[in-house]
C-alpha positions in Angstrom: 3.4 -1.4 9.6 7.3 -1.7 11.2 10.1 -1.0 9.0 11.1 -4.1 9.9 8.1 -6.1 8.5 7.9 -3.9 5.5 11.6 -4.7 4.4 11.3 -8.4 5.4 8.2 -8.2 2.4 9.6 -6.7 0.0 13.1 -8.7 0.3 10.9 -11.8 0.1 8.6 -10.2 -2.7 11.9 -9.3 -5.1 13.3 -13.0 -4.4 10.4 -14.7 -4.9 9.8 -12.3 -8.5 13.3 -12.8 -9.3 13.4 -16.8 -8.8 10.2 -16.3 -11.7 12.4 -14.3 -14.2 15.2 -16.5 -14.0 12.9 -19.8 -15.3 14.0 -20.9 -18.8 11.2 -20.7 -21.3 10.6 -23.1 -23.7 12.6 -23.2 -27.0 9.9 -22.6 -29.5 9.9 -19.0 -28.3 13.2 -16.9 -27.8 11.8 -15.2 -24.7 13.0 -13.4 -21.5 11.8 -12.3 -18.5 12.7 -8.8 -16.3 12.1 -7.9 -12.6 11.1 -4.2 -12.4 11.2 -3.2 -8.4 10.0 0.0 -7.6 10.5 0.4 -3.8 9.1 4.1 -4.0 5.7 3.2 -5.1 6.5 -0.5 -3.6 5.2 -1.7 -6.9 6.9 -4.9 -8.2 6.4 -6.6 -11.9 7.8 -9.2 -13.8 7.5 -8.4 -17.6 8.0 -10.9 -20.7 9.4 -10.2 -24.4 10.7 -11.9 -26.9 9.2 -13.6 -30.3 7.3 -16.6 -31.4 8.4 -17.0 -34.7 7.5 -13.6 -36.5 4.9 -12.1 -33.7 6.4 -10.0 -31.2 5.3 -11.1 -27.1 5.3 -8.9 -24.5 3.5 -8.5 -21.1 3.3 -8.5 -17.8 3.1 -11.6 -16.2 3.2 -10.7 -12.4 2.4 -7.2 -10.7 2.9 -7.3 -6.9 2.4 -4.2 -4.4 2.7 -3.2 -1.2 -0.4 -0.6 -0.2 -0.6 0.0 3.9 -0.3 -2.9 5.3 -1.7 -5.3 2.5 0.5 -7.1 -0.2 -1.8 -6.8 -3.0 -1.0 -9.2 -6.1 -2.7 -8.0 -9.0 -2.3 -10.2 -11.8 -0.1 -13.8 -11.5 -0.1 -15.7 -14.5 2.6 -18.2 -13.2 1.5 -22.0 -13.4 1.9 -22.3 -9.1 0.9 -18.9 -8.3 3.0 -16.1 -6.5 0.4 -16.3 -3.5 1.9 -20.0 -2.4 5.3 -18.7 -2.9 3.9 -15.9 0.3 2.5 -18.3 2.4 5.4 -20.5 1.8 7.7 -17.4 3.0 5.5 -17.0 5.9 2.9 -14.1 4.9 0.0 -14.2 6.5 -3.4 -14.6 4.2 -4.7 -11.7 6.4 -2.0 -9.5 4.6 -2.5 -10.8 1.3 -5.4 -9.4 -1.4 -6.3 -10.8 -4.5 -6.2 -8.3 -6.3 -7.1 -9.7 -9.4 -10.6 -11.3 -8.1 -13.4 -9.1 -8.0 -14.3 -7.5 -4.9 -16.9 -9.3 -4.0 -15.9 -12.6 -4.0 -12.6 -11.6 -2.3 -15.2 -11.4 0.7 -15.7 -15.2 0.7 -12.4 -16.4 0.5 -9.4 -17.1 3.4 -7.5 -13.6 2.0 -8.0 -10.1 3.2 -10.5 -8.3 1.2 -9.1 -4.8 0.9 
């Protein structure tokens, strides 16, 4: 992959993960969101903490990464889904896996399989 077409993903990767983070949550939990970009490893999270009431919340909610020439998205548990937000940006579903669907059913769907 071009230099070119690797920085144009993860620009569009860290905007669309950062657009995420900065949604309000609701006010029955005192919650926040965090981007975590790791360009070396091209691996790109947004994590949640906060509290609902006395129990502590925290987890990931998205894990994005770039592997060769694949976007990979690993786990999205947004309401629209990060995928849209690609294809929306102009990624191609060639270049985008499902990560978090098992491999064989990644074979019968529009996306790349590995």
């Amino acid at each position: 992959m071009d230099t070119d077409t690797l920085n144009h993903w993860r620009r569009t990767i860290k905007r669309i993960l950062a657009d995420l983070a900065a949604i309000p949550f609701p006010e029955v939990v005192t919650m926040t969101a965090k981007t975590v970009f790791d360009e070396a490893s091209d691996i790109y999270l947004v994590i949640m903490e906060g509290w609902q009431d006395m129990r502590r919340l925290h987890g990931c909610l998205v894990h994005v990464e770039i592997k060769g020439d694949k976007i990979w998205v690993q786990l999205d548990g947004t309401e629209d889904g990060v995928v849209a937000d690609l294809l929306a940006a102009g990624i191609p579903k060639d270049r985008i896996v499902l990560g978090f669907k098992p491999p064989h059913r990644r074979a019968h769907m529009d996306f790349a399989v590995a």
